[in-house]
Z-matrix of the N, CA and C atoms (Angstrom, degrees):
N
C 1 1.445
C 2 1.528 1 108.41
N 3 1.415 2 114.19 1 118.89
C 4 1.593 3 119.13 2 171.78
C 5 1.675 4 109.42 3 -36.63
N 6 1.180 5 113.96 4 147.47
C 7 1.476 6 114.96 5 172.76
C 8 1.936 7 117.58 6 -79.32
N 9 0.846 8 90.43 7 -32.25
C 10 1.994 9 107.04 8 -179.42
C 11 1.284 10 109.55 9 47.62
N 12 1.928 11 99.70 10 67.57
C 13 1.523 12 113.69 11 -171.84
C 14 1.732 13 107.92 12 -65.49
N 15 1.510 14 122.35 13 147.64
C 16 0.960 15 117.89 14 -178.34
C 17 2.218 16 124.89 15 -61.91
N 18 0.703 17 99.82 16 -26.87
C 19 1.021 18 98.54 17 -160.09
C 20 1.792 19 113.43 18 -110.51
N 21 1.481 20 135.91 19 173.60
C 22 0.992 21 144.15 20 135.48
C 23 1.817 22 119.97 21 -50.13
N 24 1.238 23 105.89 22 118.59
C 25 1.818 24 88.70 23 176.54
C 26 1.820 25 117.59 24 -95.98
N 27 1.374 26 89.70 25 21.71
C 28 1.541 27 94.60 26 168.81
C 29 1.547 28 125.81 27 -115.75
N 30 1.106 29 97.94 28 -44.44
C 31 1.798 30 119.68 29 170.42
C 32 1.968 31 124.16 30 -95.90
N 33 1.260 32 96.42 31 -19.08
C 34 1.274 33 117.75 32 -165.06
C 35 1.313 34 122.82 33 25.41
N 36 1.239 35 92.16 34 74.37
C 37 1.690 36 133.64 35 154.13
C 38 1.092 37 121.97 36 -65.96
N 39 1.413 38 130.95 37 133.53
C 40 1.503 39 124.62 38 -177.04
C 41 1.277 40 107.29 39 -98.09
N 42 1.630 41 129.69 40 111.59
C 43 1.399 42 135.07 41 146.51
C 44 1.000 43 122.21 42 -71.57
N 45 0.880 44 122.61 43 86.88
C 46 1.826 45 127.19 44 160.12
C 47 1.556 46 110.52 45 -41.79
N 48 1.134 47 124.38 46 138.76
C 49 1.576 48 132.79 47 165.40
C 50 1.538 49 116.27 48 -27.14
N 51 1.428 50 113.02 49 -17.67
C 52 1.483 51 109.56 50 179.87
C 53 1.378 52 109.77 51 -114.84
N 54 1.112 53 123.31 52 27.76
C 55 1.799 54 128.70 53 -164.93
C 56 1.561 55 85.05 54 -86.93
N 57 0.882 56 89.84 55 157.91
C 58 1.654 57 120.05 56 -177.55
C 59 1.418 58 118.49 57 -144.33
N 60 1.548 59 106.16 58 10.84
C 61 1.708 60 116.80 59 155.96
C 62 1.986 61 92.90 60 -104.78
N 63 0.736 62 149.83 61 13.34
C 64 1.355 63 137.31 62 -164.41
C 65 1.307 64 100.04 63 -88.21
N 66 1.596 65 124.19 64 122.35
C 67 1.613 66 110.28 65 157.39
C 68 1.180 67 108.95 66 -125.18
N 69 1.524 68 128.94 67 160.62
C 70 1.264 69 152.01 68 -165.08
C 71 1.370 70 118.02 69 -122.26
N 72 1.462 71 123.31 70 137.96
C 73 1.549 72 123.92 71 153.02
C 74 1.430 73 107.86 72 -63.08
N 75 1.510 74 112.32 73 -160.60
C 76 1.394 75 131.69 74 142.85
C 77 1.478 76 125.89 75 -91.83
N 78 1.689 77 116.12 76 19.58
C 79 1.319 78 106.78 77 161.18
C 80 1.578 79 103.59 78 -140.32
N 81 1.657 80 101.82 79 45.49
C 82 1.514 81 130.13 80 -172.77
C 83 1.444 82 94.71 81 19.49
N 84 1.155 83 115.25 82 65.59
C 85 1.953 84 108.20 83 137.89
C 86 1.728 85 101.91 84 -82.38
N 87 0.905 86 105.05 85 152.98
C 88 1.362 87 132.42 86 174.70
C 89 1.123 88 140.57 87 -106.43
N 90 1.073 89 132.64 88 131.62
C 91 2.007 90 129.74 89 -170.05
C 92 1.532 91 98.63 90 -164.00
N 93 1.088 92 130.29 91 152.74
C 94 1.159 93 148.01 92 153.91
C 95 1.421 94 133.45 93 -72.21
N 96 1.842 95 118.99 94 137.58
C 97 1.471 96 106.99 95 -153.83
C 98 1.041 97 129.88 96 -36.31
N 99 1.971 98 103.24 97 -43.81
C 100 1.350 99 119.31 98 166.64
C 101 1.697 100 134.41 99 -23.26
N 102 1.222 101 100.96 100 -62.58
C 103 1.604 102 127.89 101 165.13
C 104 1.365 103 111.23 102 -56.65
N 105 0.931 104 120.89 103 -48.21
C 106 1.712 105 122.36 104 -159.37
C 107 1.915 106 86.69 105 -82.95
N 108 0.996 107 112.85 106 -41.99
C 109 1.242 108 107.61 107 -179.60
C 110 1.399 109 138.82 108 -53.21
N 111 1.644 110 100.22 109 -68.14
C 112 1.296 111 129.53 110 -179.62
C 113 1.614 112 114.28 111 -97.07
N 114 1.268 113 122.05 112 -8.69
C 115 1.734 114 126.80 113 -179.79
C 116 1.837 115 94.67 114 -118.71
N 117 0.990 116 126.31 115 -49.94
C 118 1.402 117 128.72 116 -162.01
C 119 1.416 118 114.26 117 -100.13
N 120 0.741 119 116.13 118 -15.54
C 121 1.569 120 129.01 119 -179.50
C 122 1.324 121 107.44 120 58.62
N 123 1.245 122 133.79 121 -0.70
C 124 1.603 123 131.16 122 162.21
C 125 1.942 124 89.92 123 131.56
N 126 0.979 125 101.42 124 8.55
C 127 1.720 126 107.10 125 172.07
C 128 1.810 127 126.79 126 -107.25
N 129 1.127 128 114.14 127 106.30
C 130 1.282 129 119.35 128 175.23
C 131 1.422 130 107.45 129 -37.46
N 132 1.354 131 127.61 130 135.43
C 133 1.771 132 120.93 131 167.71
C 134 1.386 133 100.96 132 -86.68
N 135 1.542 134 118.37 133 -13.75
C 136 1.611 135 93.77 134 -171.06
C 137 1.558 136 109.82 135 -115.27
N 138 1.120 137 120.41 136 -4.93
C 139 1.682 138 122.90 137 149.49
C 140 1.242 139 122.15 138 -119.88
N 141 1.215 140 136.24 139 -12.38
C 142 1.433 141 136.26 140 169.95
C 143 1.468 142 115.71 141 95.46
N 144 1.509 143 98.05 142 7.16
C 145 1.648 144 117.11 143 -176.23
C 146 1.702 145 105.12 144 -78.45
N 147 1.373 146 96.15 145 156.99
C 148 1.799 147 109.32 146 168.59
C 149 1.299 148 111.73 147 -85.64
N 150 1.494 149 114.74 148 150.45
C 151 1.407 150 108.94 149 168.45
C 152 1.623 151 131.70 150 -96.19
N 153 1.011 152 139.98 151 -176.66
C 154 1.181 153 170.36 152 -173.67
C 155 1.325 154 138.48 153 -143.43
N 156 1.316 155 133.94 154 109.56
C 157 1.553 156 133.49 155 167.62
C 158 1.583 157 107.13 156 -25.60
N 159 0.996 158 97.74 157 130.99
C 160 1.957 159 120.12 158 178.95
C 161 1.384 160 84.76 159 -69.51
N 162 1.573 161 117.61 160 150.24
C 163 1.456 162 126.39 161 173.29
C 164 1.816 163 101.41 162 -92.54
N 165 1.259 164 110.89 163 151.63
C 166 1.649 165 89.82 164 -179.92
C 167 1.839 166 101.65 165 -102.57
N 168 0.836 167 100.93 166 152.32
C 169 1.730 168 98.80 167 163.12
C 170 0.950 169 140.91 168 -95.68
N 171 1.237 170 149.72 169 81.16
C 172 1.191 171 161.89 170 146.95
C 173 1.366 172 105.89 171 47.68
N 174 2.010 173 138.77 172 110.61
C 175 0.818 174 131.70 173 -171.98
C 176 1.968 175 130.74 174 -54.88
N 177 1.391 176 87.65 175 -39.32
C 178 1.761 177 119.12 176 -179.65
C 179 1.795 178 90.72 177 -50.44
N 180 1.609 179 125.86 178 -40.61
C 181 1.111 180 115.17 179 -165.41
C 182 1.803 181 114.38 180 -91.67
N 183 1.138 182 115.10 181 -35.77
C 184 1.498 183 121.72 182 170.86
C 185 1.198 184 118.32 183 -26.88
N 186 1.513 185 135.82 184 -52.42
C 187 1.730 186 118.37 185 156.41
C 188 1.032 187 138.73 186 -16.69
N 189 1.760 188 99.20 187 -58.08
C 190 1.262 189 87.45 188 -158.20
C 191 1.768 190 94.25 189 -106.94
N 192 1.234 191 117.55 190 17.24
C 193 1.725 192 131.32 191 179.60
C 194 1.713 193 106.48 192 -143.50
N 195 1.353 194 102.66 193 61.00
C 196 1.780 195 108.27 194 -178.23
C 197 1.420 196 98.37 195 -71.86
N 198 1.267 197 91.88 196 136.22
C 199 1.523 198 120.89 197 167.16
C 200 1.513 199 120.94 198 -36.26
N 201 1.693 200 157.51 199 177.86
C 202 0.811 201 157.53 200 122.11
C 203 1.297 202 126.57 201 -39.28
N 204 1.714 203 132.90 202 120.13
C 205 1.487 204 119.12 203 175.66
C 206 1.688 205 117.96 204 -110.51
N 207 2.062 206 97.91 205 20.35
C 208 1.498 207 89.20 206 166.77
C 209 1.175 208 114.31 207 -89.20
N 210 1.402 209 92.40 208 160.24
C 211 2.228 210 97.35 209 -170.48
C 212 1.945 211 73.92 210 -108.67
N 213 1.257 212 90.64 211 147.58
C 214 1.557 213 112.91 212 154.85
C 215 1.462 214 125.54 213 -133.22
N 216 1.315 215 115.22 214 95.64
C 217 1.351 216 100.82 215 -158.66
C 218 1.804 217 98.98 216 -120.92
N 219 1.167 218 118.22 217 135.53
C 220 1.632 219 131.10 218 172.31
C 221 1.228 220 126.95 219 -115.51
N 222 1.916 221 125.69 220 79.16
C 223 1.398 222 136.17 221 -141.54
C 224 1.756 223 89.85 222 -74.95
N 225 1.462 224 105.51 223 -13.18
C 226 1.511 225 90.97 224 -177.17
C 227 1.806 226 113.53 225 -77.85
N 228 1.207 227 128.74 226 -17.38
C 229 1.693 228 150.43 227 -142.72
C 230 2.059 229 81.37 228 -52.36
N 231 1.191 230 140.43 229 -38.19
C 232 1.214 231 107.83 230 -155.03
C 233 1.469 232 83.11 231 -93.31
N 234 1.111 233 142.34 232 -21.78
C 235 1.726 234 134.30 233 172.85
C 236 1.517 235 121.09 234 -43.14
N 237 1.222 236 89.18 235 -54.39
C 238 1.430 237 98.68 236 167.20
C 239 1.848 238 139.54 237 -65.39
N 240 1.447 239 90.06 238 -5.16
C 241 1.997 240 96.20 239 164.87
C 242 1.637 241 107.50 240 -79.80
C-alpha cells in the first residue's frame, strides 16, 4: 500500500491524500507537479527515477488505511540535479 506522504520533499507543500498535483517515483518519494516540473525536470534527485501521478485513495477507505504524517523535506533537492 502506497504511503501518501504528506508533503512535497522539495518545496514542502502539503499534499493531502486527495492532491492531484502529487507525483511519485517507484520508491514513492514525493514532490509536487510544480517541482517535478520546473526544479526536477521529470527526474527524481534521489533515485534517478521518472515520475507519475500519485493515485488518490478513496476517502471511505483512509480510516482504516491513514495516510503517512512524515514530512520529508530536502530544501537542497534542486542543488542536487
Amino acid at each position: 500500500m502506497l504511503e501518501l506522504r504528506p508533503s512535497c520533499e522539495c518545496c514542502d507543500v502539503d499534499l493531502p491524500p486527495d492532491a492531484t498535483q502529487a507525483r511519485i517515483c517507484s520508491f514513492e518519494c514525493t514532490f509536487c507537479a510544480t517541482c517535478v516540473e520546473t526544479v526536477l525536470l521529470g527526474v527524481c534527485p534521489n533515485c534517478g527515477g521518472h515520475f507519475t501521478p500519485r493515485p488518490i485513495r478513496p476517502a471511505n477507505k483512509l480510516a482504516a488505511n491513514p495516510p503517512s504524517t512524515q514530512r520529508v523535506y530536502n530544501p537542497d533537492c534542486a542543488k542536487e540535479r
